[in-house]
N, C-alpha and C positions, 0 to 999 in steps of 0.2 A: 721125274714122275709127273705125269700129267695132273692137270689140278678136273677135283669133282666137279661133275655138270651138278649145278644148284637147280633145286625145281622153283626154286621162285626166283627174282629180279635181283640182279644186282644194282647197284646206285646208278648206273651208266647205262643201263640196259630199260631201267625207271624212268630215267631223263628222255632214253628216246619212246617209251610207252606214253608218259604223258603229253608230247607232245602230238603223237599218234593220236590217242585219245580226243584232242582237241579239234585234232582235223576228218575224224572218221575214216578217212581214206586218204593217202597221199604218197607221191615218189618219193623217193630220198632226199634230192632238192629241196623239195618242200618240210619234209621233218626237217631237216636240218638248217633251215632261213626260220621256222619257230622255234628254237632247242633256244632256251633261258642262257646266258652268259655263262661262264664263257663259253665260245663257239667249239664244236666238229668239224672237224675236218669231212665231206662228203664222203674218202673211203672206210673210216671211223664209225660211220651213219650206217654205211651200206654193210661193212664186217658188224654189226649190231641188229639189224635187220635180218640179218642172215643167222645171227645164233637165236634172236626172237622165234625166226621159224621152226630150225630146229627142236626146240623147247616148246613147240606149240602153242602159243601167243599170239604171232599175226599168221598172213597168209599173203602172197601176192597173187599177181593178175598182170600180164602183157597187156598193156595199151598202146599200139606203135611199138618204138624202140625202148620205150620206160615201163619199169615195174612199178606196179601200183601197191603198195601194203597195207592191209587194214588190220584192225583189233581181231581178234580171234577170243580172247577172255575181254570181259568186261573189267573195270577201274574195280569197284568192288571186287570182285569174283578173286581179283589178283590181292587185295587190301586183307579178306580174309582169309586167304595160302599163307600168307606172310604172318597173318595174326597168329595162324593155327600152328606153323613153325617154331616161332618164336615163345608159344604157350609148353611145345614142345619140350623146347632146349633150355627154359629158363626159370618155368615155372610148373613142372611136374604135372602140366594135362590141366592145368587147375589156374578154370580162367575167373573163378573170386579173386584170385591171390594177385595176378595181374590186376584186377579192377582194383583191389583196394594199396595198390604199388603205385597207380599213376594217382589215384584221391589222395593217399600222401603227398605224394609229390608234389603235386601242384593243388589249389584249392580250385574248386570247380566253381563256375559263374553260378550267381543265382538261376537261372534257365536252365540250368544242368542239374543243379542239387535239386532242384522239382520235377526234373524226369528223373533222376536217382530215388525219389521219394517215391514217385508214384509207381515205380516199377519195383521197389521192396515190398510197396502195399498190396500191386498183384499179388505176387510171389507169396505173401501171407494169407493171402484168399484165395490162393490156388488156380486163381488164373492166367498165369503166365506161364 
């Protein structure tokens, strides 16, 4: 049985958006000479590229003999599909329960606990 098309990124298909990302626009070639350790294989890049487009994410463009790929979603735009999925599947739509899972978790910097603070003080003044 075929496996489900995901609407957001898999870790392999991340790796090649972030590198996308970086360059704005670029062949295969070139996504694949920035892609972090370990390397792709160029037909790995290009079968990647090719399921990005289908899922609507980049888009190419002929230049010469080379396809050119650019972002189609922004870093953000993709950061909260994935947020909004995963609020989904783990935390019942309910994205307090999430914020106060990752404040457990981990203790947030002091820079953090002062926009946590000043954003509960909107939120009590009704302007957030």
């Amino acid at each position: 049985m075929p496996r489900k098309k995901s609407p957001t990124l898999t870790e392999a298909e991340l790796r090649v958006m972030e590198a996308l990302w970086s360059k704005d626009s670029a062949t295969v070639a070139e996504v694949a000479a920035v892609l972090p350790r370990p390397p792709l294989a160029y037909n790995t890049v290009l079968t990647t590229l090719r399921i990005l487009e289908r899922k609507g994410y980049v888009a190419h463009e002929e230049l010469g003999r080379a396809f050119v790929y650019r972002p189609l979603v922004a870093r953000d735009t993709a950061a909260q599909s994935a947020v909004g999925q995963l609020l989904t599947k783990f935390f019942g739509n309910n994205p307090g329960e999430l914020a106060l899972r990752l404040i457990e978790r981990d203790r947030p910097s002091d820079e953090e606990l002062a926009r946590l603070k000043s954003l509960i003080e909107q939120y009590e003044e009704g302007q957030a």
